[in-house]
C-alpha positions as CSV (number, residue, x, y, z in Angstrom):
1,X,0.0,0.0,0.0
2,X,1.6,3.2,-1.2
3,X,1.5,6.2,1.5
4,X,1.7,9.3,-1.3
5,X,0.4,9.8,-4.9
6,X,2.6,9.6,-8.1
7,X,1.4,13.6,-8.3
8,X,2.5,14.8,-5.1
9,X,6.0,12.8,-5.5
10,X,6.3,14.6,-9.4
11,X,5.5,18.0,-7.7
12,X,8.3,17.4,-5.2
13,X,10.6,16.4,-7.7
14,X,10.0,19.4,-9.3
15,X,8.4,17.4,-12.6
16,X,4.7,18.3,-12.6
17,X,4.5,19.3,-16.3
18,X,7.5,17.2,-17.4
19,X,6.5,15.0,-19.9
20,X,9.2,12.6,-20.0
21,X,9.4,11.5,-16.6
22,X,7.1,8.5,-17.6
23,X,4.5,7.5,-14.4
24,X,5.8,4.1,-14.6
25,X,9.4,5.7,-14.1
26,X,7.6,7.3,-11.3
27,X,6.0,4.2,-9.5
28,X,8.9,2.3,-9.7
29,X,10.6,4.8,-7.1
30,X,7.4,5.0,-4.9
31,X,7.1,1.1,-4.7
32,X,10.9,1.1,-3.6
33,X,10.1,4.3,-1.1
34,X,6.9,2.4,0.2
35,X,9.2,-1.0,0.6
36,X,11.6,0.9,2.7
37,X,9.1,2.3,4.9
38,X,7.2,-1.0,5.1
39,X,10.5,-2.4,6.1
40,X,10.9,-0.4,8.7
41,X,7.8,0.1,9.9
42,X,7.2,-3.8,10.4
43,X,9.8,-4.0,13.5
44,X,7.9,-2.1,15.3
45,X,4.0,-1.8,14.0
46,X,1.7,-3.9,12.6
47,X,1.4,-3.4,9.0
48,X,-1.0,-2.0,7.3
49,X,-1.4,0.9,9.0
50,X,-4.9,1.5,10.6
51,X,-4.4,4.8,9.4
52,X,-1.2,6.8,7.6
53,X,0.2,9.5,9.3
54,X,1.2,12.7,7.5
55,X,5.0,12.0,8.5
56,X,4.8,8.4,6.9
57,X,3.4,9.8,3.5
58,X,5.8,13.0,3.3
59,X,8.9,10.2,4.2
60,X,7.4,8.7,1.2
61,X,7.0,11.4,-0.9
62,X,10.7,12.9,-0.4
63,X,12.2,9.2,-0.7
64,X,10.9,8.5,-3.9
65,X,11.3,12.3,-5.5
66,X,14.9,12.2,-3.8
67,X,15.8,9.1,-5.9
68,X,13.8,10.3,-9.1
69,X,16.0,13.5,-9.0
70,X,18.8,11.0,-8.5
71,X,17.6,9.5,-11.5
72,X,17.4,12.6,-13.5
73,X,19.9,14.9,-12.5
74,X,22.8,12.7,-10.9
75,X,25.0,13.4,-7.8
76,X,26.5,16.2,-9.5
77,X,23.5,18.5,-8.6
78,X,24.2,18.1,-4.8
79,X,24.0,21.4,-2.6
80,X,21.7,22.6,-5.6
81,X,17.8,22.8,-5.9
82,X,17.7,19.8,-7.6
83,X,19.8,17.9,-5.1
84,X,17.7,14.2,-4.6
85,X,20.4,13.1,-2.1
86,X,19.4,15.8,0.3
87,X,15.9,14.3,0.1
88,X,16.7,10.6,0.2
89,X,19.1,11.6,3.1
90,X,16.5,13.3,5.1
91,X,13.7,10.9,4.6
92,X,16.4,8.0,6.1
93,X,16.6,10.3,8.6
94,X,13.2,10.3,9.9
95,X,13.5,6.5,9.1
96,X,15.9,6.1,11.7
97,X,14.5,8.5,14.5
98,X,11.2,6.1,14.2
99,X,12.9,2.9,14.6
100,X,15.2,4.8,17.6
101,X,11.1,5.2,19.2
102,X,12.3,9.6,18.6
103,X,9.3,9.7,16.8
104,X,6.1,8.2,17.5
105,X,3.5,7.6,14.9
106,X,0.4,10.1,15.3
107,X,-2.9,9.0,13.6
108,X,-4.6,11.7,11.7
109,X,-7.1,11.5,15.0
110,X,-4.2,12.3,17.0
111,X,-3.6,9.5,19.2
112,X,0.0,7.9,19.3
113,X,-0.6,4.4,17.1
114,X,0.2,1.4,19.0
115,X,3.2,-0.9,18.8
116,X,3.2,-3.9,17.6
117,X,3.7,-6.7,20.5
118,X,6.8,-8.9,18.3
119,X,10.0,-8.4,19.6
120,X,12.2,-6.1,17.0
121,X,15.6,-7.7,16.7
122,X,18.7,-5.9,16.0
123,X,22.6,-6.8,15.2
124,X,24.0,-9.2,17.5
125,X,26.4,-8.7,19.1
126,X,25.9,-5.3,19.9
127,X,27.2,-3.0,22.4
128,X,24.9,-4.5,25.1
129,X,26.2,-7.9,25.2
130,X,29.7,-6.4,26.8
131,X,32.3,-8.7,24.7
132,X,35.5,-6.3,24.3
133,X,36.9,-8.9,22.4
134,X,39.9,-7.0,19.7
135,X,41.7,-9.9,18.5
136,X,40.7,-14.2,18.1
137,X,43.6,-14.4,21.3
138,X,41.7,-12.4,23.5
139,X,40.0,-15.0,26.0
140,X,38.8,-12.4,28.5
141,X,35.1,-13.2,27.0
142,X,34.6,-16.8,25.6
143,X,33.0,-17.1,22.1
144,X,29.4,-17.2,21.7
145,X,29.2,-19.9,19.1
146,X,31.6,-22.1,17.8
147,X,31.5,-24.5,14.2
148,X,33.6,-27.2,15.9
149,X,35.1,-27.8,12.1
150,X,38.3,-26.8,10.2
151,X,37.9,-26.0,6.7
């Protein structure tokens, strides 16, 4: 389920009245944008959304123009008006800050959605399971898994 419109992603692209951007060049980028979001979004809520809140469709929106303009202009238009990796950049941004829990999900009736009730995983280890471990001679922490085999 797509959270924007092919129209509001062209306008914030800048290509309203561009002919040949071709829509299908268009939904191509909001299925990825949608996928990226969905992939995020399903570590923490259950998908669909009961309802989709304005951050989740502007993410949306900027992802997929930010890559269009990608498309269309390149990398050599950065700290220019037509800059997509200042988009893509921001909308990974938010990304982030909602998988981090700094932003919560408001529905458009204004109550915080809930979380889903799996258990998100993350990398393993990770700076909570307290291995210091620099070098394969440092015994202070024993390994966590072993093969048992030589190859």
């Amino acid at each position: 389920m797509s959270y924007s419109t092919g129209t509001k992603i062209r306008q914030e692209a800048g290509f309203s009245s561009n002919s040949n951007v071709l829509d299908a060049t268009v939904t191509g980028f909001q299925s990825a944008a949608t996928s990226q979001i969905d992939g995020v979004l399903s570590k923490i809520y259950t998908l669909p959304l009961s309802t989709t809140p304005s951050i989740i469709e502007l993410i949306e929106r900027k992802l997929a123009a930010g890559h269009l303009m990608l498309e269309e202009y390149g990398v050599d238009a950065e700290g220019t008006d037509k800059d997509g990796n200042s988009k893509v950049k921001w909308a990974e941004n938010q990304l982030q800050m909602i998988e981090d829990g700094i932003i919560q999900l408001v529905g458009t009736d204004g109550v915080i959605l809930a979380k889903s009730e799996r258990i998100g995983m993350k990398g393993f280890p990770d700076a909570t399971t307290g291995t210091d471990r620099t070098s394969q001679s440092d015994k202070d922490d024993p390994p966590k898994f072993e093969m048992g085999q030589t190859f």
